[in-house]
Structure formats: C-alpha cells, structure tokens
N, C-alpha and C positions, 0 to 999 in steps of 0.2 A: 492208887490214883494213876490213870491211863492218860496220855496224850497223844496226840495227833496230829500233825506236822503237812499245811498243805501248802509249797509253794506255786505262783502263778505265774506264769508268762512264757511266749513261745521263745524268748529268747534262751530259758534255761534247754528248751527240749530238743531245741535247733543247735545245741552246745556254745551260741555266742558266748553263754557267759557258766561260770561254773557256782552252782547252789552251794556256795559259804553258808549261806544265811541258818540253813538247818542244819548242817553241823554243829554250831555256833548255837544256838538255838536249844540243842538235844544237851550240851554239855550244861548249860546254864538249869533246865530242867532236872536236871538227872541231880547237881547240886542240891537242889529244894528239894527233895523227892521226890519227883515225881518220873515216872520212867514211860518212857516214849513207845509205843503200840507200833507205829507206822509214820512213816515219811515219803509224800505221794509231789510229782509235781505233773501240775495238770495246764491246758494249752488256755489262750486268751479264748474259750469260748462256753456259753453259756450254759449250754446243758451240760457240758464237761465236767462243772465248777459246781454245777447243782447236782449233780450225780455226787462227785467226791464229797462235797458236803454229807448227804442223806447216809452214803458208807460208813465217816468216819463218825457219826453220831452213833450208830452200831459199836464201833470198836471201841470208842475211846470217852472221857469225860472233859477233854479239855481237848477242841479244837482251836490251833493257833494260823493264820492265814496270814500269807505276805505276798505283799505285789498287785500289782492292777489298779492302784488307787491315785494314780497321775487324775491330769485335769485333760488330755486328750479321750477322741473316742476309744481309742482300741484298750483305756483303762475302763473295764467294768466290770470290778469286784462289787462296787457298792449299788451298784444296780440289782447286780444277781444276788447279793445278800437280802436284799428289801424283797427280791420273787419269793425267793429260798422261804422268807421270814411272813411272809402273806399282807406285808405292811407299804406304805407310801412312804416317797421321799421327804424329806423336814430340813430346812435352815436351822443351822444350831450356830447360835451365837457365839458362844466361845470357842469354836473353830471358824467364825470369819475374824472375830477377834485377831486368832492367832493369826490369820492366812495377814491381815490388814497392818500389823506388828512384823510382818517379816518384808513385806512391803517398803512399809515406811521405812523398816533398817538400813535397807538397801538404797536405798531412794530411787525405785523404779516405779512407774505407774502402774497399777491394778487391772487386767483387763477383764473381761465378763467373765472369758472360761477361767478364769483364776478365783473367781468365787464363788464357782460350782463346788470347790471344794470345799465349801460350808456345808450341802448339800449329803446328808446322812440319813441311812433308814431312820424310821419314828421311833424304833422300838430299843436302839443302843443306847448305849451310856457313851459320851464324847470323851474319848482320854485325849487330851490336847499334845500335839507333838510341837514341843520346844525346838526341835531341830528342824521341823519343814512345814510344808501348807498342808499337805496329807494327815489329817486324822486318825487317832486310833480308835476303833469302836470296839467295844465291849458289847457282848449282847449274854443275857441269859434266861437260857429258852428250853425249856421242858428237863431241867436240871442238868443240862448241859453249856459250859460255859466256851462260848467263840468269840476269838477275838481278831479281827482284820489290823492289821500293821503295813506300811508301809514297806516294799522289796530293799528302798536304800539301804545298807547295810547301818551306818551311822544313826540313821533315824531310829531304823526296827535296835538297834543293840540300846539307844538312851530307853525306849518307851518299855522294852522288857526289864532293863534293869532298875528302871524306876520308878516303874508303874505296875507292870504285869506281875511278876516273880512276888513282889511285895503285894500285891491284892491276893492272889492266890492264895496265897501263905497266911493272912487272914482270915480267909473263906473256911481254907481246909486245914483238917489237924492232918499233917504230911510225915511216911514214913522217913528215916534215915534209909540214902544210898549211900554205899561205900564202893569204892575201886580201888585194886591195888595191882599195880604193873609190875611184872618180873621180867626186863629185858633181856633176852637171850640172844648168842650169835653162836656159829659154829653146831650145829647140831638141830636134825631137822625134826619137821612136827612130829611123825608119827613115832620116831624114834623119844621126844621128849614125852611122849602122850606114856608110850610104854615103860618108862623109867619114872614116870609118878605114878602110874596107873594107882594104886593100893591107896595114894593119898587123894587123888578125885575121887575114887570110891567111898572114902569115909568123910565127904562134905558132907555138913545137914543139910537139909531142903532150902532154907534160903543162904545160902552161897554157892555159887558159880563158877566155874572155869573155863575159859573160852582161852582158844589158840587163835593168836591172830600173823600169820605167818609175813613175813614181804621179804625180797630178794636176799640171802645169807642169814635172814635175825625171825625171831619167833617171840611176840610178846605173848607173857602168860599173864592174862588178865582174870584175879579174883572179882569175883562184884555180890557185894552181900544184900539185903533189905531186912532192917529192924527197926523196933524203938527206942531203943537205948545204944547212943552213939560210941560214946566209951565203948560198951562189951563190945558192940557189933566190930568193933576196929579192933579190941583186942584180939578176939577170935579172927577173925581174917588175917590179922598179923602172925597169929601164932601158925595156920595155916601156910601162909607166907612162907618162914622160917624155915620150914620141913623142908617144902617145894626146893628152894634155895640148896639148900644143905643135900639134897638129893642131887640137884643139877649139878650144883660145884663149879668147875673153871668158863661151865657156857654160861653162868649168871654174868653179866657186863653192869646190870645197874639195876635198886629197886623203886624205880618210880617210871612215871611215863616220858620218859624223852630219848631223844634219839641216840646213838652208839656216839656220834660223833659227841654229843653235848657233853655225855659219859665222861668221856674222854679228857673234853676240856676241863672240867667242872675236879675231876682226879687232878691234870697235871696242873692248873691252877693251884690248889692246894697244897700240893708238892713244892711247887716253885719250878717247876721243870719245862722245857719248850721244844719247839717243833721244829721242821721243815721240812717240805716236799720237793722228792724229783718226779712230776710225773712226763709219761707218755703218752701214751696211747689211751688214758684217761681224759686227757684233755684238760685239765684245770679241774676236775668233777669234784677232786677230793678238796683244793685248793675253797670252790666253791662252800662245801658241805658244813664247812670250819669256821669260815670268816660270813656266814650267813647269822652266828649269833656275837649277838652284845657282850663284849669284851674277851673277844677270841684273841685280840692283840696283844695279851696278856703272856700267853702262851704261842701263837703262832708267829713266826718268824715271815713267812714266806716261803719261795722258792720256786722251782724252774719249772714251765712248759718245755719239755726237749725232744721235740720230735724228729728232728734232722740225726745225722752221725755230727754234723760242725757244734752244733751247739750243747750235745753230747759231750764232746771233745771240751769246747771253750770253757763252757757254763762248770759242765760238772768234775771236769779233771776225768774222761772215761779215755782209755786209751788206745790211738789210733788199733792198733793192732788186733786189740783187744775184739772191736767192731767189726772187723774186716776178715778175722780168724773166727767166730762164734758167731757173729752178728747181735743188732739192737736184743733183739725176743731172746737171754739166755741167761742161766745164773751168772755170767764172768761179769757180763755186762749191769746185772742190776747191781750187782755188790757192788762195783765200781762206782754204780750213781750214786746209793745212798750211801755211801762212804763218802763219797764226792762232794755230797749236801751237809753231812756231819761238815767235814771238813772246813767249807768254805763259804757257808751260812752260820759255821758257829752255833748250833743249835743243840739241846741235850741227846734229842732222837731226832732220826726224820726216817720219811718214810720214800720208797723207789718203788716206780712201778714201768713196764715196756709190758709189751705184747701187740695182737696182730686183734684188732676189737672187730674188725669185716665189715661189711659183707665179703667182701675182697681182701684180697692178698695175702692167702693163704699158703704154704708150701708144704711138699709130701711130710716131713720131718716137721713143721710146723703149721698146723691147720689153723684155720680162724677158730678161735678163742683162745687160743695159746697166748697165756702170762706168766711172767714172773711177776713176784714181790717180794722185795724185800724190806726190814725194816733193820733200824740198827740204835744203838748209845756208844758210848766210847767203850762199856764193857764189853759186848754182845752185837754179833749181826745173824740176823734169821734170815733165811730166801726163802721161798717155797713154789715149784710151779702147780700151776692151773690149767685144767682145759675144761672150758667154757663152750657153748653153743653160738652160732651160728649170728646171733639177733644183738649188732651193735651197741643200744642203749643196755639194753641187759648185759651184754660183757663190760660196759662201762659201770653199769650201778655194782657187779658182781667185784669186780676186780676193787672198786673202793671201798664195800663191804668188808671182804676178806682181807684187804691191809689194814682195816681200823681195827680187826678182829685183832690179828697178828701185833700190830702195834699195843694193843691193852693186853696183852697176855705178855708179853715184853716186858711193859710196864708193870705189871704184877710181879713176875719172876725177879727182873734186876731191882725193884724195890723191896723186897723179903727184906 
C-alpha cells in the first residue's frame, strides 16, 4: 500500500516555514504500514495542485493533502479539489456545525467568510475537525482514496491520528513496517558499507539497509516489510546483532536517537554526571544535552570560556600556561577539563578550544584546529582535530567528536 504526501502553500517553497507536517505524517504512515511513494510540495496555484494531484494518482493509493483550506482567497485547495473531482461546491452541515461551535466557544461573532468553510465538494465525506473551522475531506474516487487536512500542524496531527490512520486501517488489510536504527559515530560510510558488506549481501528481498550519514555519526537503518510482526522483528533483529557485533566500539546506541540522548540515557543509568568547558563551540554541546527532558539528572552545567580571564577565573587554566602554548593546544584543554572535574564537581566533563573561522587562523594553527579533551577522576583523553574551513561545521564537528570521545571513555573506565 503506496502513499503520497502533497503539501500546499508558497509559504513552504519560499522557505518561511519548514514542512514538519510530512515528516510527521510519513512516520505515522510508515507505523500502520503503509510506506510513502513520494512527498511533493506544490505553490498556492491551480493547475499546480491539479497536476500534482493527476501524478500522484499514478504512483500512489493514498493521497494525503495539507494546506490551503483557510477561509481567505489565496486558500484554494477546496476549490481545485471540486475541478480535480468534476463536481460543485455543497454546504455540509456538520462542518458549519463545527465552524458555529468553535465560534460560540470563543465568544467571537461569525462573519460570512467564516462559513464558507462549510463550503465542501459534493462528492467528500466531511471528517469534522475538532481542533479548527477547516474541514477534513475524504473523498474516494476511482479506488483511490484523497484526503485534504488542514497545514495547522495541531489540527492535521488530531484528524490523522484520529480519524485517518484509523479509517485506513479499516479499509485496508495493511502490511507490518519494521525499522531498526544502529547509531554509529567514529567511522565513515563507505568504510562501514565495506566492513558489513558480506552481511547487506545476505539480506532477503524484503529487508533493507540504508546509510544515513550527518556530520561525525552514520545511522544504519534496517527496514523490513511482512505479515507476521513477531518474525519480521525477530529476523531484523537477528540481522541487527551481526551488523553490531561486526562494527563493535563505533556502535554508540540501538535505536533511533541522537548520540547526545545515548549518552544521557547510559549516564542516567549509571548514576553518573557531567560538565562542560566549552570554547570555541559556543554553548553548542551545552545546548545538545539540556535540549531533552531530564538532562538535569546527569548534566551539571558549565563554562562558556572564550577570553584567556575567564579561562583563568572559571576554570583554574593557568596564566602561563596560555601565554606559553596558547587557548587552541593540548596543555590548555587538559587544563579546562581538569578544571571543570575540579570545580563543578562532576563525574566526567568534557573541554573543547579551537580556532571554528572563518578567521583567525595562524601558520601552526589554521582554522579548524581543535583540541578535545574529556576526562573522570581516573582517566583524561585529549585529542586534536583539524577541521575545514566552514564555522557551523567546525562547530557541529568539534561536539560530534567530544560526544564520541566521551562515550568511549564511558565505556572503558566503566568495564
């Protein structure tokens, strides 16, 4: 079972806003089974919209369409679905109902263009949206089943998960999707493609392996399709296992989340905690950590130290030290993240300096030049880095490679 994923509006094309919605959208499909063909987003205008439609009736069995369904002009999804559909507009009652109900909740007056949005082709089925005036319409036409949702994200997420995903799944006997994420860091695609090769070789035809690579980390994503969920999970599991056990110290975590979450999710368990000294990252790694729910568990905190003074103040690094090697060198990061041990009281923390550019490079030290170090009360690791040229990537590269270093840490002093 094929779907197909059409958002509307020139605000996505023009990049005001960023297309959630089918992200969002393909994951919740991909759960029920049903796996996604295409994801197209097209501009506020008519033949556009009737083109992408006519396409994805080709490719797909389930077109889902979000956006355009306001009550001003430049909304006209439901216009171009009634061309599309060869049918007149109809008042449906239980969408003024609703629009008349969200009204009165408010206690605002109703004005005219606000009950155009009663105003639906002949030929839908009215899924009534609980969260707004905008309609959802089902229509099913030459065995293809379209359905128009609302762009709001809040709206289209209640009418999928409580209307669409459930009627579907009625409609159709739906296969089992499975996914299984193998986080890697340390160690790049082509080099991980060549050290399993032998095991992608011996997948059956319905399972998968896709490299999905982003700055320092490599996720290996299985993805199987059957009928029987058990085996299908066992067999991908066992798949799994190999991969793992082939990669060894570059596996960080088996599911989909991020290195940092890894991280916490390990020192959590442990009982164990944190702190940073960073530099020339900028709070980036600080940011990475305390972005999930119940990071406080484990993260302590710790210093932005950009200057040599607060270098000196913050982290105990000493004058000399600075002034003899400079900020960008091993003396000086061991110094921080001994400094952060130290004087945050933390089990580990982590140190980072370097020169992120575009500027202020030196012959002996170019832009991208870092150290990192990490450390415990047993063990302090350093390591330098030389990175490229392009700031945010020395930035994302440089808190990659200390999460890395720090969980292998974490691995070794916990044996």
């Amino acid at each position: 079972m094929l779907a197909e994923i059409i958002t509307i509006g020139d605000e996505i094309l023009i990049g005001q806003i960023v297309d959630t919605n089918s992200a969002w959208m393909a994951q919740q499909l991909n759960n029920a089974g049903i796996s996604v063909k295409q994801i197209s987003s097209v501009s506020d205008d008519k033949q556009h919209i009737l083109t992408a439609l006519a396409e994805a009736a080709k490719r797909a069995d389930i077109i889902l369409i979000t956006g355009g369904l306001g009550p001003t002009k430049d909304d006209i999804t439901k216009n171009t679905l009634a061309e599309y559909f060869g049918v007149g507009m109809v008042e449906n009652q239980a969408a003024l109902d609703n629009v008349l109900r969200i009204f009165e909740k408010y206690n605002r007056p109703m004005l005219d263009i606000n009950r155009l949005q009663a105003q639906v082709p002949a030929n839908c089925e009215v899924i009534v949206n609980k969260n707004g005036t905008a309609p959802g319409m089902w229509f099913n036409q030459d065995g293809k089943i379209y359905m128009s949702m609302p762009g709001v994200p809040f709206e289209m997420m209640y009418l999928m998960e409580e209307e669409v995903i459930p009627k579907l799944k009625t409609l159709f006997k739906l296969p089992v999707i499975i996914h299984k994420t193998i986080l890697t860091v340390g160690e790049g695609e082509s080099f991980l493609a060549e050290r399993i090769a032998d095991i992608e070789d011996s997948l059956p035809a319905h399972i998968k392996l896709a490299y999905l690579p982003k700055l320092g980390s490599v996720r290996l994503r299985l993805s199987g399709h059957g009928d029987n969920e058990n085996e299908l999970r066992a067999e991908i599991n066992d798949y799994a296992a190999k991969i793992v056990e082939r990669v060894g110290n570059f596996v960080v975590a088996e599911e989909d989340i991020p290195l940092e979450k890894a991280i916490l999710n390990y020192m959590t368990e442990k009982g164990l905690t944190l702190s940073v000294a960073e530099s020339c990252t900028g709070g980036y790694i600080s940011h990475l950590f305390t972005q999930h729910a119940g990071s406080s568990k484990v993260f302590f905190g710790g210093a932005i130290s950009y200057s040599y003074e607060l270098k000196e103040s913050i982290l105990g690094v000493k004058n000399e030290t600075l002034w003899q090697h400079g900020a960008v060198s091993e003396e000086t990061v061991v110094e921080m993240v001994e400094g952060a041990l130290l004087n945050f009281k933390s089990d580990y923390a982590i140190a980072v300096t370097g020169i992120a550019g575009p500027d202020g490079g030196l012959p002996d030290k170019p832009v991208g030049t870092v150290w990192i170090a990490v450390a415990s009360a047993k063990k302090t690791v350093k390591k330098k880095f030389t990175f490229g040229n392009k700031r945010q990537q020395n930035i994302e590269r440089s808190a990659t490679s200390a999460l890395f270093m720090l969980n292998n840490l974490l691995k070794d002093v916990e044996k």
